[in-house]
C-alpha positions in Angstrom: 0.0 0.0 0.0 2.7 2.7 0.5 4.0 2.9 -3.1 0.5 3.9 -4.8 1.5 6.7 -7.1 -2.0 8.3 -7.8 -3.3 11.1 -5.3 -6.9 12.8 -6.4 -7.5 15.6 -4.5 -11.0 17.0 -4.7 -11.5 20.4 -2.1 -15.4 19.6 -0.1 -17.6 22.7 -1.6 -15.1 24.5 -2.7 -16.9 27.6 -3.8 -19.5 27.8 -1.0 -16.8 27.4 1.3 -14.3 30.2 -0.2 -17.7 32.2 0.4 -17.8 31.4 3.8 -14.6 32.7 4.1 -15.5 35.9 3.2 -18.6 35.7 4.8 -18.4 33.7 8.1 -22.4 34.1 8.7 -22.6 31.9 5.6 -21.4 29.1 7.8 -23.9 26.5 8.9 -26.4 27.7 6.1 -27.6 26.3 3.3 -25.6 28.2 0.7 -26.0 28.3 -3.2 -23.3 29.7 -5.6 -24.8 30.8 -9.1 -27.4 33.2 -10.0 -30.9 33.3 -8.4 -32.7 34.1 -11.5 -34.5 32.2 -13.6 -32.3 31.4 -16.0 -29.9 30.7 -13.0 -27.3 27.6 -12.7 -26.7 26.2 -9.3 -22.6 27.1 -9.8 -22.3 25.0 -6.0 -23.9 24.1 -2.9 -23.3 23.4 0.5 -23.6 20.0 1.9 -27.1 21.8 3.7 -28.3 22.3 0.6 -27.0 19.3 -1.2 -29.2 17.2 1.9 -32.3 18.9 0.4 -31.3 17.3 -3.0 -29.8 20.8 -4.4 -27.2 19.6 -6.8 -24.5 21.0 -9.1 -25.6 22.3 -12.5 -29.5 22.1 -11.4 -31.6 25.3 -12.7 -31.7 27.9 -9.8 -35.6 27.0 -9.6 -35.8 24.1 -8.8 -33.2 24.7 -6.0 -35.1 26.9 -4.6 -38.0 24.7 -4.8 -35.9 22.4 -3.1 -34.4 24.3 -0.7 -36.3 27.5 0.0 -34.3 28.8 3.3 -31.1 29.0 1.3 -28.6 31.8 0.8 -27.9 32.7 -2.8 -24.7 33.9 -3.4 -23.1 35.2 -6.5 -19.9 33.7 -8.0 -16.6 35.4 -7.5 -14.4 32.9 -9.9 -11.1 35.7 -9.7 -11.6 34.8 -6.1 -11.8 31.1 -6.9 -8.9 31.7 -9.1 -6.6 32.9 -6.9 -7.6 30.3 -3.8 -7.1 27.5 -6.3 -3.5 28.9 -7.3 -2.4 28.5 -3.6 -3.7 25.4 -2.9 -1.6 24.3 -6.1 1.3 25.5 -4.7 1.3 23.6 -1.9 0.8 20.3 -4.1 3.8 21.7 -5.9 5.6 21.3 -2.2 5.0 17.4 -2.6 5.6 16.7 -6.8 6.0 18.6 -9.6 3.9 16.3 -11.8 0.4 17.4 -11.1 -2.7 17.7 -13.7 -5.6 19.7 -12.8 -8.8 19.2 -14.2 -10.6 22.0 -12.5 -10.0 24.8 -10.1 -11.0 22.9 -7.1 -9.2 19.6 -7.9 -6.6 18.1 -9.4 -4.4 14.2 -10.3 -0.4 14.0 -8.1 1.6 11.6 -9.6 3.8 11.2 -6.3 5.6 7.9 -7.2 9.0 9.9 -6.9 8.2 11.6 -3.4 7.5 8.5 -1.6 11.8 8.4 0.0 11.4 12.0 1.0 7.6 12.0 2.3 6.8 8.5 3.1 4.0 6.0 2.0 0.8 7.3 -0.5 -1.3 7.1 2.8 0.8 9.3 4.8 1.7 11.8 1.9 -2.5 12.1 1.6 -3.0 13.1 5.4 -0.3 15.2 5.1 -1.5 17.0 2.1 -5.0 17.3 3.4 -3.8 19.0 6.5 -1.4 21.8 4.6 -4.1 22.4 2.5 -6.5 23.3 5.8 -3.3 24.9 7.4 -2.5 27.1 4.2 -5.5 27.7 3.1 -8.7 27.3 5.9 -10.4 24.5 3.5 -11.1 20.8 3.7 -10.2 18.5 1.1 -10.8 14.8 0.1 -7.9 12.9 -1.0 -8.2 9.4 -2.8 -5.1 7.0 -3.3 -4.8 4.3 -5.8 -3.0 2.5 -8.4 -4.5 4.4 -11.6 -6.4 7.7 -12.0 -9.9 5.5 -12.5 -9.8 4.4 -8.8 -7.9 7.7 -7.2 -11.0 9.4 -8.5 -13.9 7.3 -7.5 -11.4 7.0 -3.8 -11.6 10.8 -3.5 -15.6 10.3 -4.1 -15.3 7.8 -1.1 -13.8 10.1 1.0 -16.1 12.6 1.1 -18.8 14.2 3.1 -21.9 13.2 2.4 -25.5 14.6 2.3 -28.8 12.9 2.6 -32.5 14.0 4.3 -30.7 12.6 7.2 -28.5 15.4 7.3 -24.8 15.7 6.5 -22.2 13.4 7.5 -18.7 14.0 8.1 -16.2 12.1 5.5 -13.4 10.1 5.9 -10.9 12.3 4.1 -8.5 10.1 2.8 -9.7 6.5 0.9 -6.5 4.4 0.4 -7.8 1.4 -2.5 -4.9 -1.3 -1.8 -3.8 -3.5 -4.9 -5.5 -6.7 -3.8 -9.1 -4.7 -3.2 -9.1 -3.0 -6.4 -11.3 -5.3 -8.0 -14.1 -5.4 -5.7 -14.0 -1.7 -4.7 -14.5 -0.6 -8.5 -17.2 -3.5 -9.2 -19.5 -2.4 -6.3 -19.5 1.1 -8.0 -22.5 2.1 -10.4 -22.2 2.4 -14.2 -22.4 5.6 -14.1 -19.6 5.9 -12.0 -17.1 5.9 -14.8 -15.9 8.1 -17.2 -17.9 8.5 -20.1 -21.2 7.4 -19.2 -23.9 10.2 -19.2 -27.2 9.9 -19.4 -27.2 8.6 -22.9 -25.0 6.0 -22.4 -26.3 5.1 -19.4 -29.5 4.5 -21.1 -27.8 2.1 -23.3 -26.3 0.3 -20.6 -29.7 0.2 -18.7 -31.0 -1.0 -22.0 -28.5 -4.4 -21.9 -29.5 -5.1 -18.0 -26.0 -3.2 -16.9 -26.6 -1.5 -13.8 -23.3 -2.0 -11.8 -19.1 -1.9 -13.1 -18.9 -5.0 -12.2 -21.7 -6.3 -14.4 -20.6 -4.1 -17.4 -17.0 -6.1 -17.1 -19.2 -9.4 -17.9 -20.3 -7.8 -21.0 -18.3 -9.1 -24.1 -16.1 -5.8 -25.6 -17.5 -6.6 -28.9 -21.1 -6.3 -27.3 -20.0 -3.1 -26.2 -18.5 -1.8 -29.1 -21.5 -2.5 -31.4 -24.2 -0.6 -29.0 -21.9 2.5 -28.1 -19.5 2.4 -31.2 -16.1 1.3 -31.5 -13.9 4.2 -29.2 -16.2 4.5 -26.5 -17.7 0.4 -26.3 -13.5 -0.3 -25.8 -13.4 2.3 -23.5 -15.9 1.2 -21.4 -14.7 -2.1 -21.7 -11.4 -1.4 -20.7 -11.8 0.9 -17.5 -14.9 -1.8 -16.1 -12.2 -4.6 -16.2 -9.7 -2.2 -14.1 -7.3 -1.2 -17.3 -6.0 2.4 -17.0 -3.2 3.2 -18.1 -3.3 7.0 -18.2 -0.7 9.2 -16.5 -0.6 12.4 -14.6 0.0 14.6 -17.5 1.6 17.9 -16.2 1.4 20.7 -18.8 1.0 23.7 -16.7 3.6 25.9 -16.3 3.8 28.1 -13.0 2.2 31.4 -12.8 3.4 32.9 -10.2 5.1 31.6 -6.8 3.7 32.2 -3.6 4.1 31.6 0.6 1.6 32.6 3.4 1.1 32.7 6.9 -1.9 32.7 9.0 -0.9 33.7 12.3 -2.5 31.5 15.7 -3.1 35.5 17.1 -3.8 38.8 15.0 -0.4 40.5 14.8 -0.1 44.2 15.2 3.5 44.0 15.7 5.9 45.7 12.4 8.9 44.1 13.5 7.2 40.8 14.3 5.5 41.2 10.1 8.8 42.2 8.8 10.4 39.1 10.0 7.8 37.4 8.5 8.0 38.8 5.4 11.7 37.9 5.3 11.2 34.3 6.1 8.3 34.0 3.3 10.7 36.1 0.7 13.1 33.5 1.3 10.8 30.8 0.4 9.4 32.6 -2.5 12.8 33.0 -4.0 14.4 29.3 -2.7 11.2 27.7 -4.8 11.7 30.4 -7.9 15.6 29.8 -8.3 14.9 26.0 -7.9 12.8 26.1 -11.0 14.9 28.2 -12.8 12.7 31.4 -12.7 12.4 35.2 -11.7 9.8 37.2 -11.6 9.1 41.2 -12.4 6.0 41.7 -10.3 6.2 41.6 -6.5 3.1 40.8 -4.2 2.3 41.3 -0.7 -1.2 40.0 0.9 -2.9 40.2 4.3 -5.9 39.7 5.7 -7.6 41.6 8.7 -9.2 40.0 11.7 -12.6 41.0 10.3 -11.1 38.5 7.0 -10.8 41.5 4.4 -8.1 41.2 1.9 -5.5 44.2 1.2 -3.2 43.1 -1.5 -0.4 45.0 -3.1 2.0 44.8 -6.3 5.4 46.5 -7.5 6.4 45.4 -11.2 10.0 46.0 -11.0 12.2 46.7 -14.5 14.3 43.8 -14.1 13.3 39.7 -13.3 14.2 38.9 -9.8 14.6 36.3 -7.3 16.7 37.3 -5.0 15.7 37.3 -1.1 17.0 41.0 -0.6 14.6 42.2 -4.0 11.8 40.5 -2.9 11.7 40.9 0.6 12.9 44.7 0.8 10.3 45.3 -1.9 7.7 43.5 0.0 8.6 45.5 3.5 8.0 48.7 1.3 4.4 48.0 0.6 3.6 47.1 3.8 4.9 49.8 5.0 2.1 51.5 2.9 -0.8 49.9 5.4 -2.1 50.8 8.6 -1.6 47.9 10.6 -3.5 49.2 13.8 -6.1 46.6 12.9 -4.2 44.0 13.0 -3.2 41.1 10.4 -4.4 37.6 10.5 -2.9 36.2 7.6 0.3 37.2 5.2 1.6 36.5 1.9 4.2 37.3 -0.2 4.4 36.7 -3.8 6.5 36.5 -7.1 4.3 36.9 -10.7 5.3 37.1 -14.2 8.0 34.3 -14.0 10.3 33.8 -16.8 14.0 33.3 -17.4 16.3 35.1 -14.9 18.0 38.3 -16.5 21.3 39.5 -16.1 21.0 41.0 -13.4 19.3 40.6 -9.8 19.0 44.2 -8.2 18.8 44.8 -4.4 16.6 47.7 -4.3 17.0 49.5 -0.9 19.2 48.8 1.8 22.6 47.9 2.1 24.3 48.0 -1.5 25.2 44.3 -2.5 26.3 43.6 -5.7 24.1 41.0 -7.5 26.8 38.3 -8.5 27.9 38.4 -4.6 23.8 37.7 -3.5 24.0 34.9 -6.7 27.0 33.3 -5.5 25.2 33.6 -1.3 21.8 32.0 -3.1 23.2 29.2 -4.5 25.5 28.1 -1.7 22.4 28.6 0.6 20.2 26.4 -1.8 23.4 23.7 -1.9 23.2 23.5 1.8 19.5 23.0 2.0 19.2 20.7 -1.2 22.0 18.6 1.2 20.7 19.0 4.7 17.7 20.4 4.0 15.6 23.5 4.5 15.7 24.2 8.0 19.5 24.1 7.8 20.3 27.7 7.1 18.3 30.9 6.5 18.0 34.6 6.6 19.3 36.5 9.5 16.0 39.0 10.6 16.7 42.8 11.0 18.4 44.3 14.2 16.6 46.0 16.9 17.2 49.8 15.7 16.8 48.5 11.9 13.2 46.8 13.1 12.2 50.3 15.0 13.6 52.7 12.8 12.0 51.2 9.5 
């Protein structure tokens, strides 16, 4: 069981519950994401709403027919967007090879991280917790063999709603080699890829209610009713054939580290520190890929869970601690911090080949091929003894009070 090299991680209401964010009365509610006219298209719903029978892509009628005490709330999708990037990044902190197929869930191929991060099983807990610890949202992670069975694992590991109520998930579904078989028979047809409700109709058509009795079906059977592609298909994935890999194609957007603090910090010094150990990370992950980015970010978010965010394009790629950090200190120093900050983030955008030079914008003047020559003996330190083994130094006492 610990060498399974297919994670599918699926986030539990992922819009409704970015919403929630924003709007903490939201939780406990019914909630529905999409419009509320009537041409609305339920975008989401809450696992409240979902135990009324409200479902995903339902007309906004009959969800309200279904559910007539719930909130309607409007999508946000640049919101979405931008949750969705971090929780990528932190699947990028396990393996490089990951394939999204939405904004709110995505294939790891983590068949190379298992002598660094331990067995499939662990690496999924794991996950799921950065993911809550990064980002404030749940997520169900299924483990398997091929990309078939990680999917319908991450279905298993779900929440689930009924007019019972909702019912907390298990969170991680591990499918070991030897259950494979059984665990992907018991499933319904419609269960796998490829059968909507026009196939499905076929199969009901041929007595096929179950994968397991669609894998008793002759392929040629198949391929006459449904035609030659999709009958072998269907064919192929009931008998537990997948070969399919993770297919990563995406190339990084931008590069980013936050913090969400146990306590509201109101504290400079305390923030500026911060903001150096999350610059370092920033530009320890951006060298290690090869990259540099023009456009510095710096995000926070106040105890009553606004977001300020602020960006500096700079005329030169960088990705350097000193460019980044400094230039990240400077916009903070733009905010009135007498309400406090409850989470922070520093960023790197508009990645691309590192140019000739790396410039240290304020502070002490050190010349770019002396901070190269510093970065990479810092990065050949970690890469041997690993990250914890050496870091930035934070500012001195009369640097942190005098700005």
């Amino acid at each position: 069981m610990g060498d399974l090299p297919i994670l599918h991680v699926d986030m539990d209401a992922f819009y409704v519950e970015v919403e929630r964010q924003n709007d903490p009365s939201l939780i406990g509610k019914a909630v529905i994401v999409g419009g509320e006219s009537e041409r609305g298209v339920v975008a989401s719903a809450s696992y409240e709403a979902r135990s009324m029978g409200v479902r995903s892509a339902m007309s906004s009628v009959l969800a309200k027919k279904l559910c007539p005490d719930a909130v309607f709330v409007r999508s946000n999708f640049s919101r979405y967007r931008e949750v969705s990037e971090q929780v990528h990044e932190i699947f990028y902190s396990v393996t490089p090879h990951i394939e999204p197929i939405a904004l709110d869930e995505a294939f790891l191929d983590i068949s190379g991280a298992h002598k660094l991060f331990g067995g499939s099983e662990t690496i999924a807990w794991q996950l799921r917790n950065d993911v809550y610890v990064g980002v404030g949202l749940d997520c169900s992670v299924g483990v398997a063999r091929s990309k078939l069975l990680a999917k319908l694992a991450s279905v298993a590991a779900k929440p689930t709603a009924s007019p019972r109520g909702v019912q907390p998930g298990r969170g991680v579904f591990v499918v070991p080699s030897e259950e494979e078989t059984s665990f992907l028979q018991a499933h319904p047809v419609e269960a796998l890829w490829g059968v909507g409700s026009v196939t499905f109709a076929r199969l009901e058509a041929l007595g096929i209610s179950t994968v397991g009795e669609l894998a008793a079906v002759p392929e040629d059977v198949l391929v006459e009713t449904l035609g030659a592609s999709h009958g072998a298909q269907l064919s192929e994935l009931s008998r537990n054939i997948d070969h399919r890999r993770v297919h990563s194609q995406r190339k990084s957007k931008s590069i980013s580290h936050e913090e969400t603090f146990a306590q509201d910090v109101f504290d400079r010094a305390h923030l500026v520190s911060e903001i150096i150990r999350l610059s370092d990370a920033v530009s320890t992950r951006a060298r290690r890929k090869g990259l540099a980015g023009r456009t510095v970010h710096l995000k926070i978010r106040r105890p009553d869970l606004r977001y300020v965010t602020r960006s500096v394009t700079l005329s030169e790629a960088v990705s350097t601690l000193p460019a980044i950090s400094e230039t990240a200190t400077a916009m903070l120093d733009q905010l009135d911090l007498t309400e406090g900050v409850r989470l922070l983030g520093v960023g790197l955008s508009g990645l691309g080949p590192p140019g000739p030079q790396q410039l240290s914008l304020v502070g002490e003047e050190l010349s770019d091929p002396a901070w190269g020559e510093l970065s990479n003996a810092m990065d050949r330190i970690r890469e041997r003894y690993g990250h914890s083994a050496i870091g930035p130094g934070l500012p001195r006492k009369n640097e942190e009070t005098n700005g």
